[in-house]
Structures are given as structure tokens and as C-alpha cells.
N, C-alpha and C positions, 0 to 999 in steps of 0.2 A: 163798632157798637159800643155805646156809653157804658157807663156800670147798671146805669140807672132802669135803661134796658135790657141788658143781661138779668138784674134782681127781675123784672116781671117777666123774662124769659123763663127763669128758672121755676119760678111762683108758679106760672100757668102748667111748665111741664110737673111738678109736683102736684099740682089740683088734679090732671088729668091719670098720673098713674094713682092719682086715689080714686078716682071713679071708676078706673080699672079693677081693683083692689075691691073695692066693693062690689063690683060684676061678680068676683070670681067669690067674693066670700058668699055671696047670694047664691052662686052655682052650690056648694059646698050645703049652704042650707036645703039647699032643692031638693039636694041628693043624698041626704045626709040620712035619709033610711037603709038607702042602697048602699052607699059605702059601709054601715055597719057589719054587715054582712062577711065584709072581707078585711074590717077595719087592722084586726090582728098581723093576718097574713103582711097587711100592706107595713108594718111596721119592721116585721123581719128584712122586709126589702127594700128596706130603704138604701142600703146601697147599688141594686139594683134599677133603683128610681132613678139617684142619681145618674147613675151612666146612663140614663136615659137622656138626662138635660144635656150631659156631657157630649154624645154622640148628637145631639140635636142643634149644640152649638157648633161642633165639626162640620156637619153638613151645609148649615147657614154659609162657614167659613170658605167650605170648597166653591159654594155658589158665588159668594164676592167675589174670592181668586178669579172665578172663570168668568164674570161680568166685567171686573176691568181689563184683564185680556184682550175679551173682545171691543173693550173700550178702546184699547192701543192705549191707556193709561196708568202707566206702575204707581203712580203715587195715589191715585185714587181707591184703594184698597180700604180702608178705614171708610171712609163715605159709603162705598159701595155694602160693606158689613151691615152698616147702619142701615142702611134705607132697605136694606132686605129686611131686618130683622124689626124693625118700624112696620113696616107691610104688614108682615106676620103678625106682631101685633095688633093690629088694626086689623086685621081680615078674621080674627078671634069675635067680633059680637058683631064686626058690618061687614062681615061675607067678603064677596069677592072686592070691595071696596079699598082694601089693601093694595092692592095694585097700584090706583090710582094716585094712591099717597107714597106707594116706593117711588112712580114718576117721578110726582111736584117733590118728592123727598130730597132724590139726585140730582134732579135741576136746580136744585136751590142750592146744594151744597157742594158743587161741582163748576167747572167750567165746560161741561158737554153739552151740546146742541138736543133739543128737543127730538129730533129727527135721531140722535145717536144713540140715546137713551131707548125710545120704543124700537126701533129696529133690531138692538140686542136683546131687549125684553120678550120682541117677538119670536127670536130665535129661541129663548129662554124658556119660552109655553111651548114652542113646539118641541122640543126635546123630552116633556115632562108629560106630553100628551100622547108622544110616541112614545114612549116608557111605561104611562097607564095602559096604551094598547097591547103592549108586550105580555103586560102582567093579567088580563083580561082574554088574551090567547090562552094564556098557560089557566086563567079560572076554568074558561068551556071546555076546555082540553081536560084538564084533569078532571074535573065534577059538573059536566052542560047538564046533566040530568036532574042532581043536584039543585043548582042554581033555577031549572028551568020551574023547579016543582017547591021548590022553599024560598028564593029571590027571584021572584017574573023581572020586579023591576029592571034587574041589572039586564035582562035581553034588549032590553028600549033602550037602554044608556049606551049600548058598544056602536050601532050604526050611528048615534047621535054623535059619539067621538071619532069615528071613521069618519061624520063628516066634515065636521071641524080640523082635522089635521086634513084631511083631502083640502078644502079652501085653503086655508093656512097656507100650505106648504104650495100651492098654486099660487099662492099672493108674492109669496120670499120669490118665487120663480119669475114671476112677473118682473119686479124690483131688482132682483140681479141681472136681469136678461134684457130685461126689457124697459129699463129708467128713460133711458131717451127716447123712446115711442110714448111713454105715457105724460114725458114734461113736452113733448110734441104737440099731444091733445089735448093737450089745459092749454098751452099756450094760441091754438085756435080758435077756443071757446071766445064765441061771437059775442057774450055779455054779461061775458064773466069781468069787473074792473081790473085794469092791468096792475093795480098794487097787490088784489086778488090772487092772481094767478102768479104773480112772482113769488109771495107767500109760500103758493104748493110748490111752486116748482124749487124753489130753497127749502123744504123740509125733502121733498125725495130724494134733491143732494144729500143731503145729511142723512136719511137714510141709508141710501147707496154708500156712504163713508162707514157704517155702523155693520153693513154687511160684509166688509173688506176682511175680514176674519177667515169667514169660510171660504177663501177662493184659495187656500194651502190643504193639501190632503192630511198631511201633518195636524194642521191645524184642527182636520175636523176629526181623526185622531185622539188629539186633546178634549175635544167637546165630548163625545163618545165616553173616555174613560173617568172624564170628572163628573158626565149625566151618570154612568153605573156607581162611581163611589157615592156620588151624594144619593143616592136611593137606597144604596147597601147601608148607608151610616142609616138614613129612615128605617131601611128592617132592621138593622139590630137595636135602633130603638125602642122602636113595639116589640120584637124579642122581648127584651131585658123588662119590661114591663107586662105581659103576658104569659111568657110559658115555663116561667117558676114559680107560679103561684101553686101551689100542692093540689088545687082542685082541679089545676089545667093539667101539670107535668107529665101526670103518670099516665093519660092515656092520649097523647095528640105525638106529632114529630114535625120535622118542620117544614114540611111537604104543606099539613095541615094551618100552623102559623101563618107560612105564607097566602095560604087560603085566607084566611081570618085578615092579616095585614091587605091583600087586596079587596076586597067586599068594603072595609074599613076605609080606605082612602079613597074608594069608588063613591063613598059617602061623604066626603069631602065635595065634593061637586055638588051634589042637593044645596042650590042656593038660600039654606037655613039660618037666621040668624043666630051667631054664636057656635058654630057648626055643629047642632044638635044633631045631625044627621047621622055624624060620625061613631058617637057612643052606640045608636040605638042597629049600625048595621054591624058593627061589634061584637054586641050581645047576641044578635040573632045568630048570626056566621059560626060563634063561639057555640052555640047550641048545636048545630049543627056538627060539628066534630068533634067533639067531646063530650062525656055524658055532667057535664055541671048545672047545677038546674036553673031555675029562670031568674031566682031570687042572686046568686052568685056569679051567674053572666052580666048582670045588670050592672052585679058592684064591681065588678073588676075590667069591664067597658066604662065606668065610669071614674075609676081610678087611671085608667089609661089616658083617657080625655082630659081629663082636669092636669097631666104632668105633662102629656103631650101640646098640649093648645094654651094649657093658662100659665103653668109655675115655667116653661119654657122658655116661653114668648115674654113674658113678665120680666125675666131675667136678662132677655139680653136685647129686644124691644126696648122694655124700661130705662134698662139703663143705658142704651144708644141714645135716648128720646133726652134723659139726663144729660148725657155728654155732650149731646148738639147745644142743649140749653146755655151749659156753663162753659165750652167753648163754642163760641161760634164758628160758623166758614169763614176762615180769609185765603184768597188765593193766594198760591205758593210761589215762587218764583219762575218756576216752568210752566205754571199756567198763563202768564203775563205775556 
């Protein structure tokens, strides 16, 4: 790549974290009742903010580590960083849309097959859907009464996730088990064009190379303790942002946080733009276990959400989106 195109490389990624930049100063305005409320508090804790971003850039990091692993690629660890934390960014005002751009993110900046990319991503949602189901046991378990008489909605969301991981993890089964029965019955397909059907039957290779990970118990092992640390770095995140605030502290423990922290990322799923979902099952959840009133749940789900989703993602989104711009991808010599 010229210079000439790196300068409008860079230009566009600058334009686009200023329209970021204005999202979030817009958020800030929106909110900027509610935040008063706890404006003070939120100054004492500023070092507690930060070990927010701190523990939220960790987690990102464990997530990359464990994607190129199952990549089978050491040197792709920096790409892989990036195109997570690009996601994230992007999944902040267009929802689950983040995804799609971690794909094309790593495909572009990588030498891994299309097929090897989603099949670890796949692996990747399931881990984190059986993780939510875990944390969703432990809600009904501790407070179903609770939940059933102050969140109806989360009763609707658990079978919708049971069924989602039930398909899912039938599909990874299908795929590890069963690849040459299913490139079998594409390749019979009576009018389906034979460039067609090579097509699929080369991405479920690639596939099937992308699930070569989990066939070591070791290995899944690994998946295991890196899915718990990167969820534990996510609770001490909302921790450190949550339950020192003087109006939470003195009457919750972390029985109840973790109450709060699950409701919370169960609202992550509400396909809301900008994950508006998230602040407002927060606050409610936060009423519920604590006596802080409506005006101080508001603002301190809102000071959550704005470190959580925006100064976060800003940070290391931003500046991933920055460092693709002014270095490009050039394949390394063991990608060749």
C-alpha cells in the first residue's frame, strides 16, 4: 500500500472514531441528568473506573490468546486482538453487527480461510452462551421468585438460549462428525452448479480444519479455563464499577452483584441499538437488591454503561482501528 493510500486510510479511520466520539458525547448529553445524580461519587472512583477498562482490556486479551490457538496460529495474536476489539466497537450502536465486522475484520488482516475464521467464532458463541446459561441457572436458583414477579421477561429469554445452544452445539456435532456425509449431499445435489457445490464443500473443509482444536481433552481444558477467566475479568469489571459506590456498598454483597451483573448482560442480547438494553436492566436489577432509589440506579447503570461499552471499546477498538489504518496487513513470512 502507497503512502498515498495509507494518508486516506488513516483520514477515514480518524473520521469514523469522530463519529464515534460524537455517539458517545451525545450519549453523555442524553444522560447527563442521570449522571448528575452520582456525578461526585463517580469522581472518587475514578480509579476504580479505570480498573474497569484495565480488566476489560484483559479479557479482550484472553479472548485473542484463545482464538489464535484455535487458529493453530502464534503469530496471529495482534490481528486477532484487533478484530475482537473492532467487533466490540462496532457492536456498541449497530448491535450484534460487530460480528460480522470481526469476520471480514480477520479475513482481511490474516491469512485464514473463511471456513477457519467462523468455525472458531462458532466455537467462540458457544462457550459464551453456555456461560450465560450457567449464570441464568444460578439467577432462578437464587431469586426464580424474584425474577419471575419483577423480570417476567428474563423467563422468555432462558428457553430461547437453551435453544440456541441446543442447535448450535448439534451443528459443531454435525461438522466434527459428520463433514463427509454432509459434503456427500451437496455433492449430489442434482442442480445445484458443480462450481456451486465445490464452493460449500471447500468451506466445510475449512471448517472441519478450524474445529481440529477441540478433538485434545487438554485442549478443551484450555477453552474451559480461558471461557471462566474471561468472564471473571467481565465480573470484576462491573464489580469495580458498581459495588463501591456508597449508595450500593453498604447494603448488597456479591451474591447480589452477581445478580445485578447477570440481569445486566442478559440485556446485552435485547437486539437494542447502542445496547440500550443494558443500562435500563441494571437499574431495575440494582432496585431490586439494594435500597438505592430510582433517581441513583439510573445514574450509576448509567455510569456503568458509558465505561463499560463506550470509554472501553473507544480505547482499544479505537485505537486497533488506528493501527490497522497506519500499519497495514503484510503477510509475514510463515504465512507465505
Amino acid at each position: 500500500m502507497n503512502f498515498i493510500q495509507r494518508y486516506f486510510k488513516a483520514a477515514f479511520a480518524i473520521v469514523l472514531l469522530i463519529g464515534f466520539g460524537w455517539y458517545f458525547v451525545n450519549e453523555l448529553q442524553t444522560h447527563k441528568d442521570d449522571l448528575y445524580v452520582v456525578l461526585e461519587d463517580s469522581y472518587n472512583l475514578i480509579p476504580h473506573l479505570v480498573g474497569v477498562v484495565v480488566f476489560m482490556i484483559i479479557a479482550i486479551l484472553i479472548r485473542a490468546i484463545r482464538w489464535q490457538i484455535m487458529l493453530g496460529k502464534n503469530h496471529l495474536l495482534g490481528s486477532c486482538f484487533r478484530s475482537v476489539a473492532i467487533g466490540y466497537l462496532i457492536q456498541v450502536p449497530l448491535s450484534k453487527f460487530g460480528e460480522i465486522v470481526r469476520v471480514t475484520n480477520q479475513k482481511k488482516n490474516s491469512n485464514c480461510s473463511l471456513g477457519e475464521i467462523l468455525s472458531t467464532i462458532f466455537i467462540d458463541r458457544i462457550l459464551d452462551v453456555a456461560s450465560l446459561l450457567i449464570l441464568l441457572i444460578f439467577l432462578m436458583y437464587y431469586s426464580g421468585e424474584v425474577v419471575a414477579d419483577r423480570l417476567p421477561e428474563l423467563q422468555s429469554i432462558f428457553p430461547k438460549l437453551m435453544f440456541f445452544f441446543a442447535i448450535a452445539f448439534i451443528a459443531l456435532l454435525l461438522l466434527f462428525f459428520a463433514g463427509g456425509f454432509l459434503k456427500d449431499i451437496i455433492a449430489k445435489l442434482p442442480l445445484l452448479p458443480a462450481k456451486v457445490k465445490q464452493s460449500f464443500i471447500s468451506l466445510i473443509d475449512k471448517m472441519q480444519e478450524g474445529t481440529r482444536f477441540i478433538k485434545s481433552f487438554k485442549r478443551m481444558i484450555f477453552l474451559f479455563i480461558s471461557t471462566l477467566a474471561i468472564w471473571v475479568s467481565y465480573f470484576i469489571c462491573f464489580y469495580l464499577a458498581v459495588a463501591f459506590y456508597p449508595q450500593v456498598s453498604h447494603d448488597v454483597n456479591i451474591q447480589d452483584i452477581l445478580f445485578v451483573f447477570t440481569v445486566g448482560t442478559v440485556g446485552v442480547l435485547v437486539p437494542v441499538p447502542g445496547g440500550l438494553a443494558y443500562p435500563l436492566f441494571v437499574q431495575r436489577s440494582l432496585m431490586i437488591v439494594s435500597s438505592v432509589s430510582e433517581a441513583e440506579a439510573i445514574g450509576i447503570a448509567t455510569v456503568v454503561y458509558l465505561v463499560n461499552f463506550w470509554i472501553a471499546n473507544l480505547i482499544c477498538g479505537g485505537g486497533s482501528f488506528l493501527w490497522q489504518a497506519i500499519f497495514p496487513y503484510r503477510p509475514m513470512a510463515e504465512e507465505k
